[in-house]
C-alpha positions in Angstrom: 25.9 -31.3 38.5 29.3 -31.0 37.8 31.9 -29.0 40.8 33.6 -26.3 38.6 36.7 -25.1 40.8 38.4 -21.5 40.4 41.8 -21.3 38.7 44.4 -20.2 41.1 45.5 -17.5 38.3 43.7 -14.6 37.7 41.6 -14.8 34.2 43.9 -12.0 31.9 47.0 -14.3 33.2 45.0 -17.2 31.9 43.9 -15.7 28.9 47.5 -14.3 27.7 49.5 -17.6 28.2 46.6 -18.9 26.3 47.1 -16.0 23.3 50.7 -16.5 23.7 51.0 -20.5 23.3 48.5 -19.7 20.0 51.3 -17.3 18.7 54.0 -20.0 20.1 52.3 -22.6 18.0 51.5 -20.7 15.0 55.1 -19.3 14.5 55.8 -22.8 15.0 54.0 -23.2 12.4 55.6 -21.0 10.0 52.8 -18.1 10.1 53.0 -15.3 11.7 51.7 -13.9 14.9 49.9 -10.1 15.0 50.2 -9.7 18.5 54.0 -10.5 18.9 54.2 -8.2 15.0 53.1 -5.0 17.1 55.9 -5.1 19.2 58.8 -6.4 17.0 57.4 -3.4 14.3 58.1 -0.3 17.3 60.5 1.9 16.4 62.8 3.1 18.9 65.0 6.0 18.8 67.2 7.6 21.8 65.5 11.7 21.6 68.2 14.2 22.0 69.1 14.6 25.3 70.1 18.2 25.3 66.3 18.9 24.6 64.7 17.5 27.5 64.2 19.5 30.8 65.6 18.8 34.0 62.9 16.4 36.1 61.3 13.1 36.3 59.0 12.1 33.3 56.6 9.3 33.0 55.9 7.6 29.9 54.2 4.3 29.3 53.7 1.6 26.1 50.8 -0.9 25.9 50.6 -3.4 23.2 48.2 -6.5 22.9 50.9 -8.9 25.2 52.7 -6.6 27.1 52.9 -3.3 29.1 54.8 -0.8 30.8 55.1 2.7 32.5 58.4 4.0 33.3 59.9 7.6 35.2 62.8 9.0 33.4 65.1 11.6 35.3 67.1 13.7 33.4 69.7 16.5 35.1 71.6 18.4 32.4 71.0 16.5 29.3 71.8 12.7 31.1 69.4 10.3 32.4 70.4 9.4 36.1 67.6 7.0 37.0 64.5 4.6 35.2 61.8 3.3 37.6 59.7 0.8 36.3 56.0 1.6 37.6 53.9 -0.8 36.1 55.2 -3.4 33.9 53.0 -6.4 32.7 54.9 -8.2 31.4 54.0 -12.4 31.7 57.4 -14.1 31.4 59.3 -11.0 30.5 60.5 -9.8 34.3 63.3 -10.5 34.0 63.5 -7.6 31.0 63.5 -4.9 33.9 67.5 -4.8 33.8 67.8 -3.3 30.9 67.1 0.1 32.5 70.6 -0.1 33.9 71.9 -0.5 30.9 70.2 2.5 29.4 71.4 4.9 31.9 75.0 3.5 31.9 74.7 3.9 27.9 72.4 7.1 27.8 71.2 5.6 25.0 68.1 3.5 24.1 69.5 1.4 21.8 70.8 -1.3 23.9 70.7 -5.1 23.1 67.3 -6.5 24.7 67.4 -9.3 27.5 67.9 -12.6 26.0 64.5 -14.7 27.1 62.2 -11.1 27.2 63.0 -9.4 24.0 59.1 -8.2 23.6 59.0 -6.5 27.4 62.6 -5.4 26.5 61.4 -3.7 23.5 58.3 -2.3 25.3 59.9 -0.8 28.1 62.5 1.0 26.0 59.6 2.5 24.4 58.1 3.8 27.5 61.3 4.9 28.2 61.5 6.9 24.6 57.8 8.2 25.5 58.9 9.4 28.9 61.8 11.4 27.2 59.9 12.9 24.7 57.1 14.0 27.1 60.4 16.0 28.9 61.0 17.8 25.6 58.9 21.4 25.2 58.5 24.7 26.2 
């Protein structure tokens, strides 16, 4: 009987560097990848400001590869702070600076981090999502 011995990574970490070195491969390749196409195709868009309500607002953005949940405050039409809550991400940590950026900017449409462009793009987008959740009655 063959030993069989545990990987020290947990299996979703195993099975999304395996996804990703497909995608790697096949843009390689010259075809194109579905699950990097989901995030490259999300449209971002700052909201207006001036519509959302004073307070913290959570938002979040889950695609096949990457994920994120972010709190927005907003005081008097500005953002003043981004926590990141959750963000899985693989190799995209380092992505988590751009939240500075936003705030400095007040804008979403910021360059994303060279070397984590798809958790760049997906954590803008929770950041768009928290925004909009702000706006209402």
């Amino acid at each position: 009987m063959k030993n069989i011995t545990q990987s020290p990574l947990p299996f979703d970490i195993v099975c999304k560097a395996a996804i990703l070195a497909g995608c790697l491969l096949s843009c390689f390749l010259g075809s194109d990848c579905a699950l990097t196409q989901n995030i490259d195709s999300l449209e971002i868009t700052t909201p207006d400001l001036s519509l959302v309500r004073n307070g913290t607002w959570e938002g979040s953005c889950k695609t096949s590869l990457v994920s994120a949940k972010t709190a927005v405050t907003v005081d008097s039409g500005k953002m003043t702070a981004i926590s990141i809550l959750e963000h899985e991400n693989g190799l995209g940590g380092k992505a988590e600076g751009i939240t500075s950026r936003v705030v400095e900017k007040q804008s979403l449409e910021v360059d994303a981090v060279s070397g984590a462009t798809h958790s760049s793009r997906v954590i803008l987008k929770s950041v768009q999502n928290a925004l909009e959740s702000g706006i209402g009655k």
